[in-house]
C-alpha positions in Angstrom: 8.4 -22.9 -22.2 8.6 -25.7 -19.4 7.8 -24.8 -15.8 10.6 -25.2 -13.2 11.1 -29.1 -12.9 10.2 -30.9 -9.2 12.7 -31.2 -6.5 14.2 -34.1 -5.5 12.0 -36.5 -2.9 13.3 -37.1 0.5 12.3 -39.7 2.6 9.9 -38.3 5.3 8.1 -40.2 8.2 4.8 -41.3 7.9 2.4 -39.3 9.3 1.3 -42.4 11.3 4.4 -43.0 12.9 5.1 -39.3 13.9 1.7 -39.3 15.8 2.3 -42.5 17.5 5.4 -41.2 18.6 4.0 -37.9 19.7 1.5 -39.6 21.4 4.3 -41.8 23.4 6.7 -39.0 24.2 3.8 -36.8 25.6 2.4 -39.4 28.0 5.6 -40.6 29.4 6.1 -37.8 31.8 2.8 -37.8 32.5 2.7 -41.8 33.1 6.2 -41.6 35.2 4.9 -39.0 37.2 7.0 -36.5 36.0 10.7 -38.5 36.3 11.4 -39.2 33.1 10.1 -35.8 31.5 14.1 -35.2 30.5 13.2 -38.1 27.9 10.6 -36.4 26.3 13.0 -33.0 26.2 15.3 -34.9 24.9 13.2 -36.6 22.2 12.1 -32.9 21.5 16.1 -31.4 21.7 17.5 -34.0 18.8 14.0 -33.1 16.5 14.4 -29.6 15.9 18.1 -28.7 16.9 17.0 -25.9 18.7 19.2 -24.5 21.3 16.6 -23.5 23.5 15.0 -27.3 23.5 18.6 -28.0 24.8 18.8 -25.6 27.4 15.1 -26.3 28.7 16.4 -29.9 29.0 19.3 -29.5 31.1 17.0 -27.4 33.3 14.4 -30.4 33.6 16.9 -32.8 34.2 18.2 -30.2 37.0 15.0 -30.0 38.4 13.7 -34.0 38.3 17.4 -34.4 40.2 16.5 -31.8 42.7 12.7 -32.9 43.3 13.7 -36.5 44.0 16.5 -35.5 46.1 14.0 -33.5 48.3 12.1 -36.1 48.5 14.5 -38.4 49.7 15.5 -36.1 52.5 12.3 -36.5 53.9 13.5 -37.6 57.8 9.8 -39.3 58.0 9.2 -42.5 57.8 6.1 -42.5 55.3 7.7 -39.5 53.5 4.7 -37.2 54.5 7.0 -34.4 55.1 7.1 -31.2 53.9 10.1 -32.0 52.0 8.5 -35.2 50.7 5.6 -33.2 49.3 7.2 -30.6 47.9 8.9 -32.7 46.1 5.9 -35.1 44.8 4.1 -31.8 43.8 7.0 -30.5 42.3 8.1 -33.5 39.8 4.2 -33.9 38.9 4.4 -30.3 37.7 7.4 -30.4 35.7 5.9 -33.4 33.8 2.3 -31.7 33.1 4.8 -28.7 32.1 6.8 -30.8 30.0 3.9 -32.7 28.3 2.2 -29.4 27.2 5.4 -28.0 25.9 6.5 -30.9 24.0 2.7 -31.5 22.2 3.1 -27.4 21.1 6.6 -27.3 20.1 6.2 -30.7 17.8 3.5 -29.8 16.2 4.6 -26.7 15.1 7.8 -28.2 13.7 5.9 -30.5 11.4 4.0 -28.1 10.2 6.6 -25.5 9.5 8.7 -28.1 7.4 5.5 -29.0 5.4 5.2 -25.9 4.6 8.8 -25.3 3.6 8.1 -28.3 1.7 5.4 -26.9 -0.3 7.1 -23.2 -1.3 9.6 -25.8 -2.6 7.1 -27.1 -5.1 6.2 -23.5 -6.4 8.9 -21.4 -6.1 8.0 -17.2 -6.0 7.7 -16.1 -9.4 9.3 -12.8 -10.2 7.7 -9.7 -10.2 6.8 -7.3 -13.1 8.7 -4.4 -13.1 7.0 -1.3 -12.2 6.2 0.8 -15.2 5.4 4.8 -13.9 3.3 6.7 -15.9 3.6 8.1 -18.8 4.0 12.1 -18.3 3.9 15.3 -20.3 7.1 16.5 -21.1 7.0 20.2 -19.7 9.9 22.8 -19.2 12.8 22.0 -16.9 11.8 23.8 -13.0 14.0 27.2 -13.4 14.6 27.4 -16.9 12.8 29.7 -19.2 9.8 27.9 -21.4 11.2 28.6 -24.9 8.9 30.9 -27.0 6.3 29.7 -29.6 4.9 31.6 -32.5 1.3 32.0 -31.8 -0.8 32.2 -35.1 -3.5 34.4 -35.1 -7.1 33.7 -37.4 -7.8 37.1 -39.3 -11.2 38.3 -38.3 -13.5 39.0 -41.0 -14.3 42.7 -41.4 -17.9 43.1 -42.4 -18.1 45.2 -45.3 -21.0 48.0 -45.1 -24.1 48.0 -47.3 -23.9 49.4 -50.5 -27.0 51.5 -51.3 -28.9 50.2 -54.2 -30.2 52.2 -57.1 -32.8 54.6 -56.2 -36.1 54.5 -57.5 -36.5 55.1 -61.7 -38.6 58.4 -62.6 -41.3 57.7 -64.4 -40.8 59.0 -68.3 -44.5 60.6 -67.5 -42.9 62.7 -64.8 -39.4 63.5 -66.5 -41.5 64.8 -69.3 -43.3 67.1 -68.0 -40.5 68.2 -66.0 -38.6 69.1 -69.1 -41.5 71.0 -70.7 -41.6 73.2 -67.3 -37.7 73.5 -67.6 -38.6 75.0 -71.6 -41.4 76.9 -70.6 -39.6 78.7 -68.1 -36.8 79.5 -70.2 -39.2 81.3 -72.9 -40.5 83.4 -70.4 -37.0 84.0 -69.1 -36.0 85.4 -72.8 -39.5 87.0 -73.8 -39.6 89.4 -70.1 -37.8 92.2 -70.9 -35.0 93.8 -68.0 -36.6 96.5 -66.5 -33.4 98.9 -66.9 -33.3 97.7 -71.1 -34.7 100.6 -73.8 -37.6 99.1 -75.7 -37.2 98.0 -79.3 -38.0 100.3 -82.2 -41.0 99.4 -83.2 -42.5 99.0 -79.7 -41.7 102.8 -79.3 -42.7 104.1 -82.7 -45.9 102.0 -82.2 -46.8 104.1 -79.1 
């Protein structure tokens, strides 16, 4: 499996060159006293194609016009005046302006395309697709939960005790118990009943 191949190469300015033009652009207002500051918007306006760098240098154009035209209606004859000064001031502003402007806005367009240049090397890789948990399948919310059979252990009963054989009689004892039970059955025979007549020969004896 080969990785995604590299994009073509385009030529792109050496980083030496881009400074030294940086460098030039931002001291020209600043070395022209602020009357060629439209130069360095436009130098600025045909880099990054913004509209807004095309707007800001119509409006610094409008305003270098204005400043020298204030100047030049200065009535004195060193151009001391009021008018002559606001003027000055104002066109040395508009160049500091414009020289701190076009070193931010530059630099930030060179670095935003070096990025873009790099996320063009390595392009996102897709995501993994989001897996949810495994759940426990349970009854459906409002439907009855069908019924299992529940199986029940039988519990063991204990059985009682079953009495053990008593104690054996001694032979010594059921012997002489069965000579008392003859004994007492001779007597039983030889008393007589006290409402029987004698025998003959007791009687004749008397």
């Amino acid at each position: 499996m080969h990785g995604p191949g590299l994009p073509p190469q385009q030529p792109q300015p050496s980083s030496g060159g881009v400074v030294a033009l940086r460098v030039l652009f931002a001291l020209l207002p600043v070395l022209s006293c602020g009357f060629l500051g439209w130069a360095t918007m436009l130098r600025l306006a045909v880099v990054t194609r913004k509209s807004a760098d095309w707007i800001l240098l119509a409006v610094n154009f409008g305003l270098t016009v204005g400043w020298i035209a204030l100047i030049g209606a200065d009535p004195t004859p060193n151009t001391d005046g009021w008018q002559g000064n606001t003027g000055a001031f104002g066109t040395i502003l508009t160049g500091v302006a414009t020289c701190i402007y076009f070193l931010v806005a530059d630099i930030r367009h060179y670095e935003a395309k070096a990025a873009a240049r790099s996320a063009a090397w390595y392009p996102p890789q897709p995501a993994a697709p989001y897996v949810p948990p495994q759940q426990a399948a349970g009854p459906a919310y409002g439907y009855p939960q069908p019924h299992q059979p529940v199986h029940h252990t039988p519990t063991p009963v204990p059985r009682p005790a079953q009495p053990g054989p008593g104690p054996a009689t001694p032979p010594r004892i059921g012997q002489v118990r069965a000579e008392l039970d003859e004994l007492s059955e001779l007597l039983r025979k030889e008393t007589p009943h006290p409402n029987q007549p004698p025998a003959d020969g007791e009687g004749t004896g008397r």
